[in-house]
N, C-alpha and C positions, 0 to 999 in steps of 0.2 A: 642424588635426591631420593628420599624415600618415595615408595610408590603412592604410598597415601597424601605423600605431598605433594606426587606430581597432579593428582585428581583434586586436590581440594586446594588452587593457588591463592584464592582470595579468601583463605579459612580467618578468622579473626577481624576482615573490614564490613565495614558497614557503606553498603551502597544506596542511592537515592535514583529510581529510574524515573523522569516527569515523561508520560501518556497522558496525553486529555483520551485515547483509543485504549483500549485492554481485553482481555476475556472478560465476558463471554462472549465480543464481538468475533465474528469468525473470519469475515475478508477484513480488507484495508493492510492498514499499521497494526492494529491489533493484538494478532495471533504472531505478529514478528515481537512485538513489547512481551508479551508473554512469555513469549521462548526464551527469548534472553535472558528476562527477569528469573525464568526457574532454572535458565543453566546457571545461572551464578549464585545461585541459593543452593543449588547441586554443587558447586565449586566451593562451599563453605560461609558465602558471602553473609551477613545479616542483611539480606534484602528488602527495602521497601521502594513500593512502587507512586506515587501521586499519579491520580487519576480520574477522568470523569465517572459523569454516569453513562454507562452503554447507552448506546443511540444510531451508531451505521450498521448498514448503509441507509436503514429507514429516514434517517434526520427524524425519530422521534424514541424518546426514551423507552427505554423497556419496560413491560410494568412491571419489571420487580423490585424498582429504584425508585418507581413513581412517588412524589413526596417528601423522597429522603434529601436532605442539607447535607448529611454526612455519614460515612461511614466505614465500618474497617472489617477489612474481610484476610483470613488468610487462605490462598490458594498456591498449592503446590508448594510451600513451602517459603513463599512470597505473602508477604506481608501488604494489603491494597489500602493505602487511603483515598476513600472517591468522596471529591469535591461536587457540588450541584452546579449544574452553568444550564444558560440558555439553550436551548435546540432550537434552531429555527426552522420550520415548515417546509418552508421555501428560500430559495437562495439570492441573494442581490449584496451589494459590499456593505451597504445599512445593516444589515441583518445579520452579515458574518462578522460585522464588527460589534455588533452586542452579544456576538457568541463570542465572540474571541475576551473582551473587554468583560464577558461575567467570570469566563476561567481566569483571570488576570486579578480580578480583586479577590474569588475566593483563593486561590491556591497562594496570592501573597498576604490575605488575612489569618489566612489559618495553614498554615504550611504543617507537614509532618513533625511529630517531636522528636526528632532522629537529629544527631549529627553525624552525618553522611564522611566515609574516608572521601566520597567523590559522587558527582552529579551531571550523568546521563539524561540528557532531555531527546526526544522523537519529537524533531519538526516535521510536519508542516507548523504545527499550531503554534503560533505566533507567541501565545500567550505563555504557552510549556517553554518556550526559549526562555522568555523574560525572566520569570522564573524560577526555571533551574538557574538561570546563568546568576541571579540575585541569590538563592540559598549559596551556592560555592563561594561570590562573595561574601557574603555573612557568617560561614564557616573557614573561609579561607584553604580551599578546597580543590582539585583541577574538577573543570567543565568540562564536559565534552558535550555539545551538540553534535545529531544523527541525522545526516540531510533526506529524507523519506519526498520532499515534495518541497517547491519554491514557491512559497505566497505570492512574494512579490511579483514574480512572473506571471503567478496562477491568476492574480488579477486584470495582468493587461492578456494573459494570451486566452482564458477559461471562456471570456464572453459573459462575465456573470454582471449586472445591469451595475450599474458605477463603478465598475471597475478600473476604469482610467484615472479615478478621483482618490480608489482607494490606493493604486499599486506605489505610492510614493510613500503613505503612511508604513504600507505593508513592508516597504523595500528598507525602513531605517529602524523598524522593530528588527525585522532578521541583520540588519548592522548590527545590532545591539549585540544580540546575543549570539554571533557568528564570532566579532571581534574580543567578546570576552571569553573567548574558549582557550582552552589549553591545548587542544588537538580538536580537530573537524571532521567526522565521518562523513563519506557520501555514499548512496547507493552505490551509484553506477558515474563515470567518468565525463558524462557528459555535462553535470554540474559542477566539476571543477571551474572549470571559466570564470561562472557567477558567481562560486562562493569567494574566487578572488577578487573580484571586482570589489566586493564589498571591503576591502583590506585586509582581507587573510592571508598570510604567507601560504604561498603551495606547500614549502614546504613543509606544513602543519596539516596539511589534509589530508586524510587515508581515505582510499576507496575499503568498504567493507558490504559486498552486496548483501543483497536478501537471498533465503536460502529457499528450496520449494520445500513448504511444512505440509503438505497435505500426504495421504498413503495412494499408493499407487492403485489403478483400478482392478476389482479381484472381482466383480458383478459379470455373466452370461451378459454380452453385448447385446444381443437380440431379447433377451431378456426383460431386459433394461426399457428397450424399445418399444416392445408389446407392451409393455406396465405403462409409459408415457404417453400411449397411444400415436407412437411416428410409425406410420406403415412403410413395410419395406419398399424402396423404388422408389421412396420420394424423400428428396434431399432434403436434409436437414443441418441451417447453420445458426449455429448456438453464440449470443453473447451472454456470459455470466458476468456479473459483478455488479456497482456501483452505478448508477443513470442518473448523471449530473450533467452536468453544462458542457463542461471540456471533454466527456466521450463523443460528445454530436451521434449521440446515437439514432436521430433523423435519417441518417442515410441507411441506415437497416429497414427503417420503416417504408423508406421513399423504393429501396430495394423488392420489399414483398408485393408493392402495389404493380413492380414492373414484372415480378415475375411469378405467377401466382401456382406455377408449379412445382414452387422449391418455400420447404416451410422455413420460416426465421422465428428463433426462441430467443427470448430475453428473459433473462434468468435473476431474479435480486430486486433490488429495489433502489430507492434513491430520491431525490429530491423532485427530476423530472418524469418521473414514472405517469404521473397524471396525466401531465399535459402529451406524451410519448402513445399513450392508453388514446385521448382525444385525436394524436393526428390519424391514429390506424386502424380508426372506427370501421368498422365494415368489411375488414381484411382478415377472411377468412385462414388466410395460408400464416397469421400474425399472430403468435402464442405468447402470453406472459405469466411467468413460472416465479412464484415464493423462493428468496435463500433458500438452499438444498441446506442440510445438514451434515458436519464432518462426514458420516458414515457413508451417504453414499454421495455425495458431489462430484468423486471425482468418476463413478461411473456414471455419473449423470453428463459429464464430458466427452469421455469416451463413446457412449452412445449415440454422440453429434457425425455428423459425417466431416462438416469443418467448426472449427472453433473462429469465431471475427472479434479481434480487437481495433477499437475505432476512435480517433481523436478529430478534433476541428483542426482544420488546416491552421492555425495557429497557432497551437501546443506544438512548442520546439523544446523547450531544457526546461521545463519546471515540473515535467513528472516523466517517470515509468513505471506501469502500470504493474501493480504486484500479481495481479492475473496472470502473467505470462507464465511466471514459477510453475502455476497450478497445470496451467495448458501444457505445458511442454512434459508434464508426467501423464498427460492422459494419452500419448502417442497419437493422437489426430491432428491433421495440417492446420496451420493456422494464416488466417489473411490477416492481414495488417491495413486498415483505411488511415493510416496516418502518414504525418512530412516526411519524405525521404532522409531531411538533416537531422531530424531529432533522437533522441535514446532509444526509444520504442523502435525504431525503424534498425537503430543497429543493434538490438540485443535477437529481430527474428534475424539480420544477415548472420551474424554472429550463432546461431544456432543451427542454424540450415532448416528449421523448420515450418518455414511458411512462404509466403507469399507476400512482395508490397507491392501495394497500390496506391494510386492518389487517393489522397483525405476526401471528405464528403463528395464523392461521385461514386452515386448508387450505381449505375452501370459499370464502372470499372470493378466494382465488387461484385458482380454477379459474374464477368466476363472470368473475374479468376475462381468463383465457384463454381463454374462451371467447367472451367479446364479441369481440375480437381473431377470433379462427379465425373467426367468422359475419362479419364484419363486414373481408374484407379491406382493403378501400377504405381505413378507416381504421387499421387493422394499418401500408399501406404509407406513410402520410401520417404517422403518429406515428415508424416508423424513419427516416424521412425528418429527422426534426426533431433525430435523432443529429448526421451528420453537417455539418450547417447550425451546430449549438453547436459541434462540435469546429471548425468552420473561425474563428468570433467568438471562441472565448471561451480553448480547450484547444491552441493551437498552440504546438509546443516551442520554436519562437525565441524568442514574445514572451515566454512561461514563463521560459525560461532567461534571459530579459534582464531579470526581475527579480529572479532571484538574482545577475544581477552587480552591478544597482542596490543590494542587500542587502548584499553583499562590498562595495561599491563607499564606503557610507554608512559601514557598522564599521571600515572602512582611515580614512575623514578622518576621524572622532571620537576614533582612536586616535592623529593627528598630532596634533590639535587640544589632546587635554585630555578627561579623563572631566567628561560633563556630570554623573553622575547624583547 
């Protein structure tokens, strides 16, 4: 094979990737739909993406989309059509079903004018399944959905207010567009189960994890600190990302009020930021920090003494949290408040780099940041074990090269013949 052909394998197809997430959003799904979408337009692909208007982790649009219906942007060499949907404010399963239900009639009123060799959809969004999995039929095309997050779960396990009413609607959309795929991606292995239940052959499911897309920290640590205003000798544990329903980030909060000599940062935004802001009125030791930006986030990590990711003791298989990628490059330990069965819990056993604890019990999370803060030696030995997993297991080439093994496998089954 020539070398030019080994770097450019999808030179000549035209690809469709459905994100209701994309750049410019920086955490979530996002910046993974991103990457992907520019390696394969890097790979020769004729790329186009379907996509919302930016909006996470705020749940509210950017204004640089505010107004807009429609529109086409080319970035990196990717081609974006963003469709207008709902943001909802606030989260309840009324409200995420008119979000979901407005991407759902624009993106199958006005779909891209592309015909796609093949159509990559990023779930969660319920509505991107529908979707994509409706253009491939309409083109006659292999599907592939990308399991990033389980709705159906996410409604009964999240806590989000009718969510018990919503998770059976939720559970027969992702039927829909699970069972009309040609191949199924999942993050991580602990959604196989579910994505069988729903009648998938396992045989058709590949794990293709997420890869850690941020740069390593290159900031003066103490540096860093002084600018933040954490003074030295007093501990500092940092949650970044998303503040929704299913982090149950209450028990960070419930954390600083017990112990008012170790500071807690929340870092990002989200749905429940507000009511998060209301419970920890008066908590001095209690910081809430705006999204960092690419450049310096991840010494904004590194400058933590531990990193806490947090879920409700009910979040078992319908997420794993993309944050981890990020943590585990900043070389600081990281505690875990979530269920010992769930994916979150085995990707830190699986890394050596943290600690687990029981889910919402703010004393167990203090008892293991504090072992951590007494006990440096192993504080540096456990962040240590971050970047050691990200070099084996989270690297974006090898990542990326099983999504072209993924595209690679639904292109020959579609020359071939549907086996299923």
């Amino acid at each position: 094979m020539a070398d030019e052909e080994h770097h450019r394998p999808f030179e000549h197809r035209s690809l469709l990737v459905v994100s209701t997430n994309y750049a410019p959003e920086l955490t979530g799904i996002g910046p993974y739909a991103a990457q992907l979408a520019e390696h394969w337009a890097a790979s020769g692909a004729d790329t186009h993406v379907l996509a919302g208007m930016p909006h996470y982790p705020a749940w509210r649009t950017d204004p640089a989309y505010r107004g807009m219906w429609r529109a086409e942007e080319h970035r990196a060499g990717v081609t974006v059509h963003r469709r207008r949907h709902y943001v909802p404010p606030r989260q309840s399963a009324l409200r995420r079903a008119a979000f979901e239900a407005s991407i759902l009639a624009h993106g199958l009123l006005a779909p891209p004018a592309v015909r796609p060799d093949a159509v990559v959809s990023q779930m969660p969004s319920l509505a991107g399944g529908i979707v994509g999995a409706r253009i491939a039929r309409r083109h006659r095309v292999p599907y592939i959905p990308v399991v990033q997050d389980l709705m159906g779960a996410a409604a009964t396990q999240s806590g989000i207010r009718g969510g018990d009413r919503a998770a059976a609607l939720a559970a027969r959309a992702e039927r829909f567009a699970l069972r009309a795929a040609t191949l199924v991606g999942v993050i991580h292995e602990s959604f196989v189960a579910r994505v069988a239940a729903y009648g998938v052959d396992p045989g058709r499911i590949r794990t293709v994890p997420n890869w850690s897309h941020v740069r390593t920290p290159s900031a003066d640590r103490a540096a860093t600190r002084a600018r933040l205003g954490w003074r030295e000798g007093t501990p500092v544990v940092l949650h970044s990302g998303n503040m929704g329903l299913k982090q149950g980030l209450e028990v960070l909060v419930d954390a600083a009020r017990l112990a008012p000599e170790i500071r807690i940062v929340l870092m990002g935004d989200g749905s429940r930021r507000d009511a998060l802001r209301a419970r920890a009125a008066g908590l001095p030791n209690l910081e809430f920090l705006p999204p960092a930006d690419a450049e310096e986030f991840t010494d904004i990590l590194a400058a933590a003494d531990v990193l806490a990711v947090t879920q409700r003791a009910s979040v078992l298989d319908m997420s794993v949290p993309s944050k981890l990628t990020s943590y585990f490059v900043s070389g600081r330990p990281v505690v875990a408040s979530v269920a010992d069965e769930g994916g979150t819990a085995q990707e830190v056993r699986r890394s050596g780099a943290g600690l687990l604890v029981a889910p919402e019990d703010p004393a167990a999370v203090l008892g293991a940041v504090r072992k951590l803060v007494e006990s440096p030696a192993e504080a540096d030995a456990l962040g240590a074990g971050g970047p050691r997993y990200v070099a084996r297991h989270l690297g974006r080439d090898a990542a990326l090269a099983r999504f072209d093994a993924l595209l690679t496998e639904a292109l020959q089954e579609d020359r071939e013949g549907p086996q299923r």
